[in-house]
N, C-alpha and C positions, 0 to 999 in steps of 0.2 A: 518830512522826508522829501527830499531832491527825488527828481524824475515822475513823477504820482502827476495824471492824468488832471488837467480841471477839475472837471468836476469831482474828484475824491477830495478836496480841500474844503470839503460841508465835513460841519462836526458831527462827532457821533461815529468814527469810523475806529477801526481796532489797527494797531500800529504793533509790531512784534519787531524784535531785530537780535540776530544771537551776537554775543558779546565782542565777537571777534570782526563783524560785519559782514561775513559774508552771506549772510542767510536776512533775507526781511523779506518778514508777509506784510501786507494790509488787507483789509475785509473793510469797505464802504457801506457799513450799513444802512445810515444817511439816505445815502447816494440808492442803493439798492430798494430801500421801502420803496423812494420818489417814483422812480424808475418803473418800477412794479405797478405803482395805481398808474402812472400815466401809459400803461399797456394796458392797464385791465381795462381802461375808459374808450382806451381808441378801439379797443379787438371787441368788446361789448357795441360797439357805435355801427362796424361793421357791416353786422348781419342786419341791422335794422336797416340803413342804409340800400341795401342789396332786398331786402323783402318789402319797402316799399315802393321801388321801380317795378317789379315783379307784379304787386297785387294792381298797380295802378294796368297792366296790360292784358291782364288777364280778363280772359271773357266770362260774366258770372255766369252760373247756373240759374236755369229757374226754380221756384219756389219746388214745383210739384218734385223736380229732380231731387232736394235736396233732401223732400220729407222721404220719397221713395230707398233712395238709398242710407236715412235714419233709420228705417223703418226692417230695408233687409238687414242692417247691425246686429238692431233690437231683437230682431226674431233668430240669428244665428246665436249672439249671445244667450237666450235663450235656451235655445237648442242643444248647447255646450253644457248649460249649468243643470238643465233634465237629462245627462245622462248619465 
């Protein structure tokens, strides 16, 4: 089909035309899967990306900090499931 973008000329794509010419679909399936993982790969890469700048500035907690607030969880959960 004349006029059809580059990249729909990968096979695999759906081609319809009604008889008279004036109507024609195409659906780039192909084209669409590719498309799709090479978004899923970059939008997944993202956030790692952005929470390793983040953890690397971040000031840690001390130890005693981190059992103490385990510790209030522990005992609110708790508290939730005895009543």
């Amino acid at each position: 089909m004349d006029g059809q973008p580059p990249l729909t000329l990968l096979p695999g794509g759906f081609a319809c035309q009604s008889p008279n010419g004036d109507f024609k679909f195409y659906c780039p399936v192909t084209t669409s899967n590719i498309l799709s993982i090479i978004l899923s790969i970059v939008l997944s890469l993202i956030p790692r990306l952005f929470s390793s700048s983040q953890k690397s500035r971040a000031v840690p907690r001390p130890a005693s900090a981190r059992r103490s607030m385990t510790c209030a969880a522990a005992q609110l959960l708790s508290d939730l499931l005895h009543k």
